[in-house]
N, CA, C and O of each residue as an XYZ file, in Angstrom:
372
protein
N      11.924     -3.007      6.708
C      12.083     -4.130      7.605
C      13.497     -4.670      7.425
O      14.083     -4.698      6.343
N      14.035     -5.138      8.697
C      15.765     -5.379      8.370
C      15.486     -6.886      8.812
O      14.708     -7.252      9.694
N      16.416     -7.793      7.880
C      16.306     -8.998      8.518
C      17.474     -9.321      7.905
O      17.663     -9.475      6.699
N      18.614     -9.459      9.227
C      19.476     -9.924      9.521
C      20.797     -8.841      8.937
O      21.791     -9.241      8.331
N      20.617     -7.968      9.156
C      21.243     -6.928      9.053
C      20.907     -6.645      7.478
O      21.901     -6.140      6.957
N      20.012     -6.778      6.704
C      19.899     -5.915      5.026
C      18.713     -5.896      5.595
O      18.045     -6.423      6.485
N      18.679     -4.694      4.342
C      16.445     -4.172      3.907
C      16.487     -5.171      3.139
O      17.301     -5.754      2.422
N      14.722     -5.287      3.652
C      14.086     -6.209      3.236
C      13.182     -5.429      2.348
O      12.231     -5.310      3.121
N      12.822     -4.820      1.271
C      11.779     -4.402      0.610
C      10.662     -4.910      0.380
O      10.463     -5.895     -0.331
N       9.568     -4.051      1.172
C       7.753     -4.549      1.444
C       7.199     -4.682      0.310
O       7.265     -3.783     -0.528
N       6.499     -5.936      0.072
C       5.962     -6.012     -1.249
C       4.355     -5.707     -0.760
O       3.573     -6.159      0.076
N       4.363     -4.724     -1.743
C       2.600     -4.061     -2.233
C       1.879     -4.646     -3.181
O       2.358     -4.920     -4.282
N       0.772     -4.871     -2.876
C      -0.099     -5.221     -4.042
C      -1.655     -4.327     -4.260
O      -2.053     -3.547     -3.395
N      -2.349     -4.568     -5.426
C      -3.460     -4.438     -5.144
C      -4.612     -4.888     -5.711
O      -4.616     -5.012     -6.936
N      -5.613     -5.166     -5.077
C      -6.222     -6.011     -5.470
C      -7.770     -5.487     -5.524
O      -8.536     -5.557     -4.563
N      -8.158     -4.863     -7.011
C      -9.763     -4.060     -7.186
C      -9.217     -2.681     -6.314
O      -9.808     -2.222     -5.337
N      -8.227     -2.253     -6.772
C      -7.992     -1.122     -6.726
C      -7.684     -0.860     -4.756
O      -7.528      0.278     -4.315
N      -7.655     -1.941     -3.956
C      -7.235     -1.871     -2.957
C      -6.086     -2.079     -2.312
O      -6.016     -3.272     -2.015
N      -4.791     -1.246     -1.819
C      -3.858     -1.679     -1.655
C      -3.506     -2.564     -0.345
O      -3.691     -2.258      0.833
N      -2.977     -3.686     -0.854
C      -2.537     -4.617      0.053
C      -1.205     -4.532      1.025
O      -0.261     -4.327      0.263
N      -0.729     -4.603      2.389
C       0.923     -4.686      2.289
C       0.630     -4.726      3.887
O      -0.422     -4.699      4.525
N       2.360     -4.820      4.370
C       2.453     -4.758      5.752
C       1.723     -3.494      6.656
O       1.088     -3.334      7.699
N       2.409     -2.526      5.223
C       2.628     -1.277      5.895
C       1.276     -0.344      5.579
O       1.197      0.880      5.689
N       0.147     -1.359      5.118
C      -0.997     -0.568      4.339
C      -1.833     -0.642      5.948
O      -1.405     -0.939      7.063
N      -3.303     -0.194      5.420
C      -4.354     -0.301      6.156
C      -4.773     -1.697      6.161
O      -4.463     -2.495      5.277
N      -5.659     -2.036      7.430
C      -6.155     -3.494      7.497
C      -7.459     -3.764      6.306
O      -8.329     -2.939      6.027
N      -7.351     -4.753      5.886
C      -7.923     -5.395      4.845
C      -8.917     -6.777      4.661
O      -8.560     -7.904      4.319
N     -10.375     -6.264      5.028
C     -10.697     -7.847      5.225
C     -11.094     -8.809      3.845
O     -11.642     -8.564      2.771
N     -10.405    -10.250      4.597
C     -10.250    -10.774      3.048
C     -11.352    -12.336      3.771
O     -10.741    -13.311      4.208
N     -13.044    -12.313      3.780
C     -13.641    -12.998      4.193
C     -14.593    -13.836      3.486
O     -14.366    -13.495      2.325
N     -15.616    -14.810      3.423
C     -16.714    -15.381      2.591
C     -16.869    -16.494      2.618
O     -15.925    -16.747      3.366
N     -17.223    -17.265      2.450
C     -17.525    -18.372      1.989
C     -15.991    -19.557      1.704
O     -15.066    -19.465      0.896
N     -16.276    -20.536      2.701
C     -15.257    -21.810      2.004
C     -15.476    -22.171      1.003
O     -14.550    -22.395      0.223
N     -17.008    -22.397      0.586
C     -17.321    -23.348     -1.353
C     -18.916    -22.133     -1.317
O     -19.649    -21.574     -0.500
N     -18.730    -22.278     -2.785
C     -20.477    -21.675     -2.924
C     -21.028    -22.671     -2.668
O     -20.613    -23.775     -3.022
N     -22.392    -22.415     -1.797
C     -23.028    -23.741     -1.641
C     -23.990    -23.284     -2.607
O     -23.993    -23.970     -3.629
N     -25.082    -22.010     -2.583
C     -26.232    -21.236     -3.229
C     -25.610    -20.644     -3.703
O     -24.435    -20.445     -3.397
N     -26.609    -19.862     -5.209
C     -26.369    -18.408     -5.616
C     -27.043    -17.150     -4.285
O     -26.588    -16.027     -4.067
N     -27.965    -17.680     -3.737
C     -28.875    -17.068     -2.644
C     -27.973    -17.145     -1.212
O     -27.886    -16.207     -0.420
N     -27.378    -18.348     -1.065
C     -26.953    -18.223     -0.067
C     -25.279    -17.299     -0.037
O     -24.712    -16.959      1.001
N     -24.866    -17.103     -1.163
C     -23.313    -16.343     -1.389
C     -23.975    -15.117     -1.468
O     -23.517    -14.246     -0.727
N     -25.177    -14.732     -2.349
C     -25.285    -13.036     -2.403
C     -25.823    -12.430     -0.953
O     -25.625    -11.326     -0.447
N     -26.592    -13.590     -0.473
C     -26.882    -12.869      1.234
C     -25.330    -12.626      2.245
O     -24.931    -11.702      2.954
N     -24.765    -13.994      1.852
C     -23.357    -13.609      2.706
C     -22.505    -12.401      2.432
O     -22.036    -11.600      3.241
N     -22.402    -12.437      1.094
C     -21.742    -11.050      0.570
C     -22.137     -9.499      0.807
O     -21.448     -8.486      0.922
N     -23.582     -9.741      0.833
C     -24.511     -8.625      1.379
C     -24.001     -8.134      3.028
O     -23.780     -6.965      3.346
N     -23.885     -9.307      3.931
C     -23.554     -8.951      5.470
C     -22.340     -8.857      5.243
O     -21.773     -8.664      6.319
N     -21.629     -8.889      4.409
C     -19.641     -8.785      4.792
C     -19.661     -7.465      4.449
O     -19.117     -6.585      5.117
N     -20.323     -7.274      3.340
C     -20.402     -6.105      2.864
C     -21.225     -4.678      3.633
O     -20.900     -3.493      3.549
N     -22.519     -5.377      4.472
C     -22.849     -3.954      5.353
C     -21.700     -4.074      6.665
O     -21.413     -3.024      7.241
N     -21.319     -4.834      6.934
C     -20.416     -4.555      8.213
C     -19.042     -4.056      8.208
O     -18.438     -3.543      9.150
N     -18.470     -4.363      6.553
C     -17.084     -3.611      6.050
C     -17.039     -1.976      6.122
O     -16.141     -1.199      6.447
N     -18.614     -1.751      5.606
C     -18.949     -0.588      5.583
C     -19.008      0.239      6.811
O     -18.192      1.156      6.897
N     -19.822      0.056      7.737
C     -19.954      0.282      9.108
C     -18.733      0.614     10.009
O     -18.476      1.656     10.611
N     -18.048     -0.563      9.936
C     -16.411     -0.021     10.138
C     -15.560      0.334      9.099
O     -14.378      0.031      9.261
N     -15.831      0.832      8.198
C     -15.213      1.460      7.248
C     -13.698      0.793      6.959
O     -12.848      1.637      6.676
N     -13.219     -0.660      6.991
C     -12.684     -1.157      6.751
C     -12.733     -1.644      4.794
O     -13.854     -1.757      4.298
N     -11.892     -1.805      4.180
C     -12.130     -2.495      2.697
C     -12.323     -4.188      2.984
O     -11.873     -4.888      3.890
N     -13.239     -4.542      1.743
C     -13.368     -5.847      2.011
C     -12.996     -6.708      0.675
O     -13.478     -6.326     -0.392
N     -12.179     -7.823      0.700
C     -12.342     -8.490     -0.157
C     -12.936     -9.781     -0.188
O     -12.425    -10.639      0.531
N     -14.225    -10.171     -1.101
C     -14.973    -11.564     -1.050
C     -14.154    -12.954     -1.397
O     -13.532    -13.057     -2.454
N     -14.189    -13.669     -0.739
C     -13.558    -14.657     -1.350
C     -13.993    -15.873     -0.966
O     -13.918    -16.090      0.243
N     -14.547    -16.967     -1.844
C     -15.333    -18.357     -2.292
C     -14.962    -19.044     -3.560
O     -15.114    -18.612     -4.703
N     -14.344    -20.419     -3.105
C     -14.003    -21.675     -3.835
C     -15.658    -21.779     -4.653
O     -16.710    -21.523     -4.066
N     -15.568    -22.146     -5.893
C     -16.628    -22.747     -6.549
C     -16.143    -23.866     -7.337
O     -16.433    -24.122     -8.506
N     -15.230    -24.615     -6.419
C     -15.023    -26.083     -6.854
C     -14.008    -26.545     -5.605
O     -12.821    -26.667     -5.906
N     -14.352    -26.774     -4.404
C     -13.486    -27.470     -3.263
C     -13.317    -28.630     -3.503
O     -14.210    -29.436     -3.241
N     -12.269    -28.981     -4.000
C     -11.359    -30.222     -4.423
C     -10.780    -30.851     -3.058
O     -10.175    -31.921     -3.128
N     -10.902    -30.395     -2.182
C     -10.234    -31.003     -1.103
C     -11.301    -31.002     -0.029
O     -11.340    -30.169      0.876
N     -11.905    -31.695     -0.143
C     -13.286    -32.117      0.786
C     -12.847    -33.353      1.536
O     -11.984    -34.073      1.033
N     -13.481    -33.698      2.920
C     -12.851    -35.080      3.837
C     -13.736    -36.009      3.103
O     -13.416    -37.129      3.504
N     -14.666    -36.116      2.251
C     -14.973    -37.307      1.517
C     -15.327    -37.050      0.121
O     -15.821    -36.103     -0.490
N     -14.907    -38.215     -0.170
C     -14.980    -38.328     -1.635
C     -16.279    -37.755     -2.756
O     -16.190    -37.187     -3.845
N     -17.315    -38.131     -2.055
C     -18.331    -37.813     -3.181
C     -19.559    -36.578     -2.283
O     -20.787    -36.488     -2.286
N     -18.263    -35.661     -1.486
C     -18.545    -34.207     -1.067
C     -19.241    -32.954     -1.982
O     -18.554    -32.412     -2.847
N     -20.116    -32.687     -1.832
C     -20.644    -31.176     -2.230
C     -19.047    -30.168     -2.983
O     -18.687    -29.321     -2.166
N     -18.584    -30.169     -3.667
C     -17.659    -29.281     -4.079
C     -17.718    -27.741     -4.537
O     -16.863    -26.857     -4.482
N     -19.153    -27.746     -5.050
C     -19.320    -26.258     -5.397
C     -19.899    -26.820     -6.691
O     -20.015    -27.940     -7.188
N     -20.404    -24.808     -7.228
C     -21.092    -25.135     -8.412
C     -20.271    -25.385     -9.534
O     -20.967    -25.771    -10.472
N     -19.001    -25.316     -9.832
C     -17.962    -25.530    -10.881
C     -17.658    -24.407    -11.247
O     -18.050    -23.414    -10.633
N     -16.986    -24.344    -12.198
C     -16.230    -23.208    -12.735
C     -17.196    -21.988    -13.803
O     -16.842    -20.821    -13.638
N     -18.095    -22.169    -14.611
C     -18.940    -20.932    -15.168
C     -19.982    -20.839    -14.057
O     -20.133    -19.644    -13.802
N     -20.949    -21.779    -13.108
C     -21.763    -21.413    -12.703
C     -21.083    -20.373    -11.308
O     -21.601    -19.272    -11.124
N     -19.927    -20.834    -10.403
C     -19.371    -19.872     -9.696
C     -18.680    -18.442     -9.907
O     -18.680    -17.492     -9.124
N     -17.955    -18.565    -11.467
C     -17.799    -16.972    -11.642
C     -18.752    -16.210    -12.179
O     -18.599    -15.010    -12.409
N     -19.892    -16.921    -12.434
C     -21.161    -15.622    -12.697
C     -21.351    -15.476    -10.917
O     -21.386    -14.341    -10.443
N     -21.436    -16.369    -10.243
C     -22.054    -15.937     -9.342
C     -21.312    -14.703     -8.603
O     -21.963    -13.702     -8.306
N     -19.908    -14.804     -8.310
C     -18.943    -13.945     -7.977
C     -18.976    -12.943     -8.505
O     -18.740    -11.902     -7.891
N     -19.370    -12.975    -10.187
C     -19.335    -11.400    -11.122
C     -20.959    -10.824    -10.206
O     -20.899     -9.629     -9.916
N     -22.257    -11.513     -9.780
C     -22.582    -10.685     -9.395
C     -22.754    -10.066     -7.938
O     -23.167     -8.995     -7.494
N     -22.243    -11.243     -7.405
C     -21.231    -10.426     -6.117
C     -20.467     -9.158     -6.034
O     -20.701     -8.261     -5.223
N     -19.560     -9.153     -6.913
C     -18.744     -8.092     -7.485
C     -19.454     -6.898     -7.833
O     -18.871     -5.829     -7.654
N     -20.766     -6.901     -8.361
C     -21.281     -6.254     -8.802
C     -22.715     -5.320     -7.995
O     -23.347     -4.482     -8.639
């Protein structure tokens, strides 16, 4: 990519062994704004996950388990920090 007459060198990443970049394949990165359930994140993860498949697209899950930035104060935030990364590890899993 040239911007403004120099290369610009594409930065790659990857993320669970999926490569990320301009110049990669499309990548869906979908889920959940906050965990609300453990039931209700593994069903969502379940449909991102049969429809990634279907179109044979890669998917990456992604859910806040502590939304700090809610429009009111004494908002639902999530389950906190150990009860959301178990839930994610068994998402992941």
């Amino acid at each position: 990519m040239r911007i403004k007459g120099r290369l610009k060198q594409m930065l790659k990443i990857s993320i669970a062994g999926i490569p990320i970049g301009n110049d990669q394949p499309f990548v869906l990165f979908g889920g959940l704004n906050v965990l609300e359930s453990r039931a209700l994140s593994l069903e969502t993860a379940a449909c991102f996950q049969q429809v990634s498949r279907k179109l044979d697209i890669p998917l990456v899950f992604k859910a806040s388990f502590d939304k700090a930035n809610r429009s009111l104060l004494h908002s639902f935030r999530g389950p906190g920090l150990e009860d959301g990364l178990q839930w994610l590890e068994e998402i992941k899993s």
